[in-house]
N, CA, C and O atoms as a GROMACS GRO file, in nm:
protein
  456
    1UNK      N    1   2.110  -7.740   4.093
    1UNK     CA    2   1.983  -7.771   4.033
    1UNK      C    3   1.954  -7.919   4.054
    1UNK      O    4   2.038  -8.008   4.045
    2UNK      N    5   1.827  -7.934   4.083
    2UNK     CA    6   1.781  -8.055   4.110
    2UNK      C    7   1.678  -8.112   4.003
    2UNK      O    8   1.621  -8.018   3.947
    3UNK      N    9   1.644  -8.218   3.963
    3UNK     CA   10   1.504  -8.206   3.811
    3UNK      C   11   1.458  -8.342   3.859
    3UNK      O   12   1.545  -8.426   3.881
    4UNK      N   13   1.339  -8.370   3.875
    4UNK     CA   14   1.207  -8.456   3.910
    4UNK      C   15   1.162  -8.465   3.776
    4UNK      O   16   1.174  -8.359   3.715
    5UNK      N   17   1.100  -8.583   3.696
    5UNK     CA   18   1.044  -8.589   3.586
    5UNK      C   19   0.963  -8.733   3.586
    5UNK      O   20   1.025  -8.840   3.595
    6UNK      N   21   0.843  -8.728   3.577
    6UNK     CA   22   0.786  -8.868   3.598
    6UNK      C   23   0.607  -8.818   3.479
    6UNK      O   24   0.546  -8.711   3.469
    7UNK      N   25   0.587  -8.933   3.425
    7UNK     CA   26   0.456  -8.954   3.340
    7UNK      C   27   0.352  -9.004   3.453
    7UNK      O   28   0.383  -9.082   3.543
    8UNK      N   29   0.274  -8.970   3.442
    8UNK     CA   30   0.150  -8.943   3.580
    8UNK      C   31   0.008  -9.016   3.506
    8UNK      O   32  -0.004  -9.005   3.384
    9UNK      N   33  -0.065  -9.067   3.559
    9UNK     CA   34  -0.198  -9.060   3.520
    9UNK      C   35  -0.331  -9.057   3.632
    9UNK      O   36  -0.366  -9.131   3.724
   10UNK      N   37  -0.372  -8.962   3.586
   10UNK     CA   38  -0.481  -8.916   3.666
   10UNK      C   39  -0.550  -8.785   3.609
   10UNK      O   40  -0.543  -8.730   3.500
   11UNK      N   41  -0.616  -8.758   3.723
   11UNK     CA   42  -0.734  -8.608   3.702
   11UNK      C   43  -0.654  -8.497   3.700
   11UNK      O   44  -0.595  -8.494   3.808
   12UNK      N   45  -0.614  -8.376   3.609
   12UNK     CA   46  -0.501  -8.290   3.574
   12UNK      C   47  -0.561  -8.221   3.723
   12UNK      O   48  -0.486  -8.214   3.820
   13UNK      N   49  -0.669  -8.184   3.728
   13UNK     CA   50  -0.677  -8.079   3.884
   13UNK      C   51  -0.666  -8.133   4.002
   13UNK      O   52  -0.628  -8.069   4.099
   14UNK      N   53  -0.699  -8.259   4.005
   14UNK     CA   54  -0.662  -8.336   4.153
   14UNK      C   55  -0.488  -8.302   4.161
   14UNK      O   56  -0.421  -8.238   4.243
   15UNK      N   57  -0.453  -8.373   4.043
   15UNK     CA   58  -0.305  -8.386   4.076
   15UNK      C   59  -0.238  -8.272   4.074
   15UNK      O   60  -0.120  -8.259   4.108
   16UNK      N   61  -0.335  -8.156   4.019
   16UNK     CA   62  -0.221  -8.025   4.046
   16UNK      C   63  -0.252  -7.989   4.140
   16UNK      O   64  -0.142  -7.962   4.189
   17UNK      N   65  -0.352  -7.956   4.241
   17UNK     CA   66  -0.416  -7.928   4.344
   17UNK      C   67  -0.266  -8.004   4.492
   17UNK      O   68  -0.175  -7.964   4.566
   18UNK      N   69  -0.363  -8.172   4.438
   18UNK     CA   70  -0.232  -8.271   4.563
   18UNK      C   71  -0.100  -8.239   4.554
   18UNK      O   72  -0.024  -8.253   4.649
   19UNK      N   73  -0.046  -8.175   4.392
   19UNK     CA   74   0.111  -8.151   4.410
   19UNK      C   75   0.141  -7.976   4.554
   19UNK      O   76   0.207  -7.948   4.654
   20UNK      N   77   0.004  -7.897   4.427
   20UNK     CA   78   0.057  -7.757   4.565
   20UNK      C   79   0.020  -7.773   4.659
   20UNK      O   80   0.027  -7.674   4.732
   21UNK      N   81  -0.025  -7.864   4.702
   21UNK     CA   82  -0.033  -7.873   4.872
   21UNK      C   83   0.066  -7.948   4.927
   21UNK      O   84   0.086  -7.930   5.047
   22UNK      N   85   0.120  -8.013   4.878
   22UNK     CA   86   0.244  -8.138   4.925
   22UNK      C   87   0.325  -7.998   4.944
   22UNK      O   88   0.378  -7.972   5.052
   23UNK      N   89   0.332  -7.897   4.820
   23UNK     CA   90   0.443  -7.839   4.873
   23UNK      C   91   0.446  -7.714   4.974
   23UNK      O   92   0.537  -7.663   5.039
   24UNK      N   93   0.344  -7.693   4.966
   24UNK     CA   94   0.309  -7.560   5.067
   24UNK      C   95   0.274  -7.668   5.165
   24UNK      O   96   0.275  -7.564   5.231
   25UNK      N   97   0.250  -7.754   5.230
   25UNK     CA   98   0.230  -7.823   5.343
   25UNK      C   99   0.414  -7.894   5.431
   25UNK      O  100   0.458  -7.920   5.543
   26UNK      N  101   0.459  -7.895   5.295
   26UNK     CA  102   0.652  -7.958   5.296
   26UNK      C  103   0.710  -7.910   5.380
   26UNK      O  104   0.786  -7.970   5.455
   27UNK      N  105   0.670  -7.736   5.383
   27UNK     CA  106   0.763  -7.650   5.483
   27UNK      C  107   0.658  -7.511   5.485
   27UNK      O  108   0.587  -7.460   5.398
   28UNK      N  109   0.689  -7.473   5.653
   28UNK     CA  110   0.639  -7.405   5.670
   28UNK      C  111   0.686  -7.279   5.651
   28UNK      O  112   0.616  -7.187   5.692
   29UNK      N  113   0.824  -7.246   5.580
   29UNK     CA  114   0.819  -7.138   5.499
   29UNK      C  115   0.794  -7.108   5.329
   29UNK      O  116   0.823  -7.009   5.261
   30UNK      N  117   0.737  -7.221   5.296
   30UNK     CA  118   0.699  -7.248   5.169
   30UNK      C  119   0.594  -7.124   5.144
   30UNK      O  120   0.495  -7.098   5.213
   31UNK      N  121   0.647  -7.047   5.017
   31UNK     CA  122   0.525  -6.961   4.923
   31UNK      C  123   0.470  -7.024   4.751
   31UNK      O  124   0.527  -7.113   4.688
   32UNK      N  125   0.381  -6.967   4.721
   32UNK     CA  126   0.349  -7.001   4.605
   32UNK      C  127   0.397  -6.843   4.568
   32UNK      O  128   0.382  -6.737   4.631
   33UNK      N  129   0.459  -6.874   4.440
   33UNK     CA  130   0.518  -6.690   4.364
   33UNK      C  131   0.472  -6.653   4.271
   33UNK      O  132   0.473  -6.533   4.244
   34UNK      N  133   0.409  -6.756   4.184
   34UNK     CA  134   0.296  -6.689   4.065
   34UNK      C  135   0.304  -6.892   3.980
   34UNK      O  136   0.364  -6.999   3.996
   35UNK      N  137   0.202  -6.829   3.898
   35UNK     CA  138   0.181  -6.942   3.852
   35UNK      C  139   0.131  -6.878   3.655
   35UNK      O  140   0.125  -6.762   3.614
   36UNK      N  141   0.107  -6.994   3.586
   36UNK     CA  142   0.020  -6.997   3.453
   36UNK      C  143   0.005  -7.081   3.413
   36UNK      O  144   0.084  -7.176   3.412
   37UNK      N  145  -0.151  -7.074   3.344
   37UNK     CA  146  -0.243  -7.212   3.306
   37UNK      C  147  -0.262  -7.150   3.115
   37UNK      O  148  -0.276  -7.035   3.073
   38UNK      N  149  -0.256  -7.280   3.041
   38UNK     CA  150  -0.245  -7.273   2.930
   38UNK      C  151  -0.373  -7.363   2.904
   38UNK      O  152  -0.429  -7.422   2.996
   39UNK      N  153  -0.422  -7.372   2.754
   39UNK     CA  154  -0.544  -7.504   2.780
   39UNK      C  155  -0.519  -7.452   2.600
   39UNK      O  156  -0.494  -7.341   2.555
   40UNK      N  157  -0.537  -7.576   2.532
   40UNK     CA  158  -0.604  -7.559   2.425
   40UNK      C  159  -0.575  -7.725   2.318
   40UNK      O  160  -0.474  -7.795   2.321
   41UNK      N  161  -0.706  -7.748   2.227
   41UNK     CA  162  -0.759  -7.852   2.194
   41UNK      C  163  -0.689  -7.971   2.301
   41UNK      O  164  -0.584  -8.025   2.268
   42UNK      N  165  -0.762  -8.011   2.444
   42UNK     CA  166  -0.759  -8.067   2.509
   42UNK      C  167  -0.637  -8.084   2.598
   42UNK      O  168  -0.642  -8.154   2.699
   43UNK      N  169  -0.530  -8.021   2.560
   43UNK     CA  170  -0.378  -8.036   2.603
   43UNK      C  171  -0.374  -7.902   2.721
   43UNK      O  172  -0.376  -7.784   2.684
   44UNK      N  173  -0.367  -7.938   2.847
   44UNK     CA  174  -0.332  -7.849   2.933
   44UNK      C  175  -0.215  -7.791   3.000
   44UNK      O  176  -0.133  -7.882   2.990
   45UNK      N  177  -0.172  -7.719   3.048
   45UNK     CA  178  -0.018  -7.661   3.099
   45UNK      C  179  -0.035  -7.601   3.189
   45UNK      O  180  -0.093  -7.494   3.172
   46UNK      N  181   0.002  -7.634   3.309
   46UNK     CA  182   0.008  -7.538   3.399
   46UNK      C  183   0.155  -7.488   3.476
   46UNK      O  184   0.243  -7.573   3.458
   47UNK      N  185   0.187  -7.407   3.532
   47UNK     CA  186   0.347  -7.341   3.562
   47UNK      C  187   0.335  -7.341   3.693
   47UNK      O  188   0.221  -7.308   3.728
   48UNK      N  189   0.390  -7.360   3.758
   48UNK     CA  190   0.383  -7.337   3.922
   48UNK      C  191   0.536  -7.243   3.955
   48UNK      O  192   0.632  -7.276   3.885
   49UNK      N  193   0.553  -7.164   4.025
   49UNK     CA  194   0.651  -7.150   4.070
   49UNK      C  195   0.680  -7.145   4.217
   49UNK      O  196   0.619  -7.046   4.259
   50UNK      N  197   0.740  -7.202   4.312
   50UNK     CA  198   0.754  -7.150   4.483
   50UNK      C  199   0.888  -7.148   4.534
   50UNK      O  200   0.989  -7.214   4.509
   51UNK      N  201   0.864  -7.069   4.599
   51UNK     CA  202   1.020  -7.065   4.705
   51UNK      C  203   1.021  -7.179   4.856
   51UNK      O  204   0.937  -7.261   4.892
   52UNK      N  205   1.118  -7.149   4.900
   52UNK     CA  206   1.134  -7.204   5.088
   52UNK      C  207   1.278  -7.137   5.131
   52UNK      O  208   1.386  -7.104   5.083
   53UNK      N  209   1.239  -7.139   5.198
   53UNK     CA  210   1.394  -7.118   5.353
   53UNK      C  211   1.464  -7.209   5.312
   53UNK      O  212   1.383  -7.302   5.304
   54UNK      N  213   1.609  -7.264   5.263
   54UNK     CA  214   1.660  -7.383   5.306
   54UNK      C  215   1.759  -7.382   5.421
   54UNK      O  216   1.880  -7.359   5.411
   55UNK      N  217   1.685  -7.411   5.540
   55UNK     CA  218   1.746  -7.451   5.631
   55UNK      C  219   1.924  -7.468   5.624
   55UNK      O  220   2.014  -7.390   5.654
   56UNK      N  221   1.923  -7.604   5.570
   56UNK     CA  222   2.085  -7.672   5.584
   56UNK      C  223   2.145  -7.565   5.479
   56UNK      O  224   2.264  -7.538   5.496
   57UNK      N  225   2.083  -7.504   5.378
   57UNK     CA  226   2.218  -7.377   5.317
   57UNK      C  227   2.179  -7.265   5.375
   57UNK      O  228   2.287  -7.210   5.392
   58UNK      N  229   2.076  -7.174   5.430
   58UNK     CA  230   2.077  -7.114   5.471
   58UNK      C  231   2.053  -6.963   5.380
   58UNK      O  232   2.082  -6.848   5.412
   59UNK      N  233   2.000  -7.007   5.281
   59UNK     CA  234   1.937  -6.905   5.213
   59UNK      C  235   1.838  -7.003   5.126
   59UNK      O  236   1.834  -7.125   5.142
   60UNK      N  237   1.739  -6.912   5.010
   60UNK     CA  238   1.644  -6.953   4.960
   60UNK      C  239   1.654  -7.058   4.848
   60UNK      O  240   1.763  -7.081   4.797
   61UNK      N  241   1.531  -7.127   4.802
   61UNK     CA  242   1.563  -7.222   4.737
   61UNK      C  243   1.426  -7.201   4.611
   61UNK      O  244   1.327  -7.143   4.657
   62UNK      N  245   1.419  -7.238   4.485
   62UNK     CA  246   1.291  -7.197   4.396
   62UNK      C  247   1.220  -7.359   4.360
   62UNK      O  248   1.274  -7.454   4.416
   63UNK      N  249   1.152  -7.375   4.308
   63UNK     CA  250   1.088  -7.489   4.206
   63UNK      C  251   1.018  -7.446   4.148
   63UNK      O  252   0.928  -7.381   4.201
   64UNK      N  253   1.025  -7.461   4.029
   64UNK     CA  254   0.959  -7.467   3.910
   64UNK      C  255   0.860  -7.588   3.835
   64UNK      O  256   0.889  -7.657   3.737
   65UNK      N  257   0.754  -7.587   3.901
   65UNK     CA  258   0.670  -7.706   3.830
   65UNK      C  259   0.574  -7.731   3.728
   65UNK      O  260   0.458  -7.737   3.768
   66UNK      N  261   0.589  -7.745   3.632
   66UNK     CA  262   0.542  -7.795   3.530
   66UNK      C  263   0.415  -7.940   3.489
   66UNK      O  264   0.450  -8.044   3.435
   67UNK      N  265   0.327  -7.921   3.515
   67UNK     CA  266   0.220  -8.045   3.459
   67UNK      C  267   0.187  -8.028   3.351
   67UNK      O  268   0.121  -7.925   3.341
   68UNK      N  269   0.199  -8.074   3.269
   68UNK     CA  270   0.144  -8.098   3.116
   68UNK      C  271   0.063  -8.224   3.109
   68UNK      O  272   0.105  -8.330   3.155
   69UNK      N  273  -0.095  -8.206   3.030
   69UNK     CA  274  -0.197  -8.331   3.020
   69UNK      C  275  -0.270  -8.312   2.922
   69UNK      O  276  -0.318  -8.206   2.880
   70UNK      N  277  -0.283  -8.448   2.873
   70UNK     CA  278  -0.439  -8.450   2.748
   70UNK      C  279  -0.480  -8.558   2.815
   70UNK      O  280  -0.398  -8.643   2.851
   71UNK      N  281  -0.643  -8.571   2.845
   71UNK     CA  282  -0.730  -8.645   2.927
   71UNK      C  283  -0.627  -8.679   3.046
   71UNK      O  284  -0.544  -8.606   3.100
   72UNK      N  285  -0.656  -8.801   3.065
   72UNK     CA  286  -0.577  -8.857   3.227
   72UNK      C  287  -0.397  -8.907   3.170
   72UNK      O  288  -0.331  -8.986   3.237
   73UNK      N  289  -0.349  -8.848   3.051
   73UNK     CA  290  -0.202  -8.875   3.049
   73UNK      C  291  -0.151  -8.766   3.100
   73UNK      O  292  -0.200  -8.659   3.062
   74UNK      N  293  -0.043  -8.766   3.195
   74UNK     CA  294  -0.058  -8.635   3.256
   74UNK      C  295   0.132  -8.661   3.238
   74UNK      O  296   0.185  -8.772   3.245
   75UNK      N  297   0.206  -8.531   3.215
   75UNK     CA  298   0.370  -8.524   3.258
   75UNK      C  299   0.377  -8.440   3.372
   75UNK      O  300   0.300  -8.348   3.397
   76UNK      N  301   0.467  -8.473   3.434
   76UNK     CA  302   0.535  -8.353   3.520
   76UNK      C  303   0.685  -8.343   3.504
   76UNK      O  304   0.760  -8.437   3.479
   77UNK      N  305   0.718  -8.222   3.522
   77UNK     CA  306   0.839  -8.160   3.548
   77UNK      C  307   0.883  -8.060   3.649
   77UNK      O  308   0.841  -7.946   3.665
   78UNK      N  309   0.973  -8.123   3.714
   78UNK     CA  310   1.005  -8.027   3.864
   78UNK      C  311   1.152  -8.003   3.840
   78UNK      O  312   1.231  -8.093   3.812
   79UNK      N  313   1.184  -7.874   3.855
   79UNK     CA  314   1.318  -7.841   3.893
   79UNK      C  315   1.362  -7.703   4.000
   79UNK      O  316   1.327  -7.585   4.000
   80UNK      N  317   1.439  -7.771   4.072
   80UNK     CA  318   1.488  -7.647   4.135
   80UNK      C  319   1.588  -7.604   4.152
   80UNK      O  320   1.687  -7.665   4.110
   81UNK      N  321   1.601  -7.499   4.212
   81UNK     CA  322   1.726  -7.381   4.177
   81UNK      C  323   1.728  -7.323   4.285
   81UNK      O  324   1.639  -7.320   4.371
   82UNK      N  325   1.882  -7.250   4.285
   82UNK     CA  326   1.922  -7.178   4.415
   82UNK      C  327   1.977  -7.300   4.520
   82UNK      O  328   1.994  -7.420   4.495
   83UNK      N  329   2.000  -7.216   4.661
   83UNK     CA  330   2.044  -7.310   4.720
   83UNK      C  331   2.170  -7.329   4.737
   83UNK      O  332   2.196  -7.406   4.830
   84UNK      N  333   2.312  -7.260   4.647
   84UNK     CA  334   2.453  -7.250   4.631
   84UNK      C  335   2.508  -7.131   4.669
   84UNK      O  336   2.521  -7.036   4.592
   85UNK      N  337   2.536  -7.132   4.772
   85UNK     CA  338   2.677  -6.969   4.814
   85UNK      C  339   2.812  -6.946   4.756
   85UNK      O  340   2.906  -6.868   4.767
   86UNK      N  341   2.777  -7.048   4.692
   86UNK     CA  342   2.970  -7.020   4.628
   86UNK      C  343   2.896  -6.922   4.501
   86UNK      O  344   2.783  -6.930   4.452
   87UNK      N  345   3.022  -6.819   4.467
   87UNK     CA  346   2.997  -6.719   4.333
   87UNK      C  347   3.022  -6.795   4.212
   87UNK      O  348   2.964  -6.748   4.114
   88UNK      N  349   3.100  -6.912   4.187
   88UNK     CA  350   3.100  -6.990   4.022
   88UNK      C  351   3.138  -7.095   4.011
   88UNK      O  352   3.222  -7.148   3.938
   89UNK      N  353   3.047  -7.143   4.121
   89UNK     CA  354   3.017  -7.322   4.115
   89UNK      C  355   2.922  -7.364   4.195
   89UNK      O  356   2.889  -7.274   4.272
   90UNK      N  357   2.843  -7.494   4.215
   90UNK     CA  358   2.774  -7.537   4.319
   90UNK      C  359   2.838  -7.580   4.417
   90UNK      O  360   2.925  -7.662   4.390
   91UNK      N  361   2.822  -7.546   4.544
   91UNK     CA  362   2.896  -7.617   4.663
   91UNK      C  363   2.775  -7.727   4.765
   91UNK      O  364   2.794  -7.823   4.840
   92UNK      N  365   2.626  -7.639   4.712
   92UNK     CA  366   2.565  -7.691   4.861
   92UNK      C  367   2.423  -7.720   4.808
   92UNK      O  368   2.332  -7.650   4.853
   93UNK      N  369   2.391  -7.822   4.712
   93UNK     CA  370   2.253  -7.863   4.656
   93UNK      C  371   2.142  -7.953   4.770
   93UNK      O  372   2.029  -7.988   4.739
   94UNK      N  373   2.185  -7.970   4.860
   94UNK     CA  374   2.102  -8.011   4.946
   94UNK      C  375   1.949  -7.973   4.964
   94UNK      O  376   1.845  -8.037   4.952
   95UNK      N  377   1.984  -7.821   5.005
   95UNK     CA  378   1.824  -7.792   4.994
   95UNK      C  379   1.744  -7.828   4.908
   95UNK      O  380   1.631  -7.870   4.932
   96UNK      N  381   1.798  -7.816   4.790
   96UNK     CA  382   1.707  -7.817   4.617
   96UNK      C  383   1.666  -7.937   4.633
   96UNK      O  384   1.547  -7.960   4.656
   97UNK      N  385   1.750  -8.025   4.625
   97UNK     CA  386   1.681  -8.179   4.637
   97UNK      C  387   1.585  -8.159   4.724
   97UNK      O  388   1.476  -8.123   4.681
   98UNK      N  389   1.603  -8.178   4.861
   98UNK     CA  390   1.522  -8.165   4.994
   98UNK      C  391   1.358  -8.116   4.935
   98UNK      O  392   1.249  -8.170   4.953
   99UNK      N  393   1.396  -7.988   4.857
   99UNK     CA  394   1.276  -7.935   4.836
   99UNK      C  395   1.170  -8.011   4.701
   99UNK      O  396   1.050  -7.992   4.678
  100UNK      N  397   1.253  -8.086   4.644
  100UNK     CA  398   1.214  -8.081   4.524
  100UNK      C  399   1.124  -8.297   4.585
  100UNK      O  400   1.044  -8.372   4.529
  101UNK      N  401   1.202  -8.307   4.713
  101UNK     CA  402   1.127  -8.439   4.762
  101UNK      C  403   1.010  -8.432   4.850
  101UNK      O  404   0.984  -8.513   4.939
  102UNK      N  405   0.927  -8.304   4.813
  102UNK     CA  406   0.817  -8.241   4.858
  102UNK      C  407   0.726  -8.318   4.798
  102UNK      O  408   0.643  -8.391   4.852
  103UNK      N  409   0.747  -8.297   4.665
  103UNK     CA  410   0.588  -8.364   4.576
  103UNK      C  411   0.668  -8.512   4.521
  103UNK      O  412   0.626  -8.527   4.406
  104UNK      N  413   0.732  -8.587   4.542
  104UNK     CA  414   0.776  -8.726   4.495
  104UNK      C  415   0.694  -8.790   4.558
  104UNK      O  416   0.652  -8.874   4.478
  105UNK      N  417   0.649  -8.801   4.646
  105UNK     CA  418   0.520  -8.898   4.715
  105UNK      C  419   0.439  -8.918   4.616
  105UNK      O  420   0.428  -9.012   4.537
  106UNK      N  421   0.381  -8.815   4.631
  106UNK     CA  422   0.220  -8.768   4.531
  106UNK      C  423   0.239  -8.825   4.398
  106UNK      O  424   0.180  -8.924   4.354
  107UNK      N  425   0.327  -8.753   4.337
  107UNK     CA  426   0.376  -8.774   4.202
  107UNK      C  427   0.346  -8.922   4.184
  107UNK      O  428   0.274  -8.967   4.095
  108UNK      N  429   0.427  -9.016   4.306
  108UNK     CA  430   0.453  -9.147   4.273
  108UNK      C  431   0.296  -9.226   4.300
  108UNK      O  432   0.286  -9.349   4.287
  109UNK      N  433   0.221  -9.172   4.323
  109UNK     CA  434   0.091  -9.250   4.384
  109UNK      C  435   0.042  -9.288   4.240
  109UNK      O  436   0.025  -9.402   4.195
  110UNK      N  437   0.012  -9.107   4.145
  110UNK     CA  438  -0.028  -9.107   3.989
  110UNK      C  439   0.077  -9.136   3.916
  110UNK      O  440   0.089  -9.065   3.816
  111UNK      N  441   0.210  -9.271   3.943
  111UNK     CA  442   0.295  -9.265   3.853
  111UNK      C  443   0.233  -9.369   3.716
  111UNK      O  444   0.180  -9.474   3.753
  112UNK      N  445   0.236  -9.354   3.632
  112UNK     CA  446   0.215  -9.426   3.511
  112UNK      C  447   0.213  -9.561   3.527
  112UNK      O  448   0.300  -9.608   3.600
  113UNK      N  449   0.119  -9.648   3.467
  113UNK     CA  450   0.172  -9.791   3.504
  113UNK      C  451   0.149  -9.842   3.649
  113UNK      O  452   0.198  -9.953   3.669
  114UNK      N  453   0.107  -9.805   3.717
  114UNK     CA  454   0.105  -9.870   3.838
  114UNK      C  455  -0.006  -9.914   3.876
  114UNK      O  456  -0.015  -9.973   3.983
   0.00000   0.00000   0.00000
């Protein structure tokens, strides 16, 4: 498991929009697998979930992304999973990271403070 976590500020749909494209653009076996949008008294949530190929392990890899916002304070949370062939331990996290340095660009453009 890999976990991305950074305070964002910007437009909640630009930046969810620029994150799923960073990642469906990251790799060209990238899917989107379902998603859910939450909204209520101004506080928004949205769920992302996607897969990829990982190459260097050689089977699949997930992320789980998370934006949470009220007006332009925006959180994110990225984690991913999979990615390990051993049966009861991690041997091979490479991909996860790899995948999860899809949306760190973006992320960092709307990072807080900057």
């Amino acid at each position: 498991m890999a976990k991305y976590e950074r305070q964002l500020t910007g437009d909640f749909d630009v930046v969810l929009g620029r994150l799923f494209d960073a990642v469906m653009n990251g790799s060209m076996s990238a899917s989107y697998e379902d998603g859910s949008d939450w909204d209520a008294n101004g506080v928004r949530c949205a769920g992302r979930v996607f897969e990829r190929y990982s190459w260097m392990g050689g089977n699949r890899v997930s992320m789980n992304l998370t934006l949470v916002g009220h007006g332009s304070s925006l959180f994110l949370s990225a984690i991913t999973s999979g990615g390990s062939q051993a049966v009861f331990w991690k041997v091979n996290t490479m991909g996860e990271e790899s995948f999860l340095e899809t949306i760190m660009p973006v992320a960092e453009e709307y990072a807080a403070g900057r």
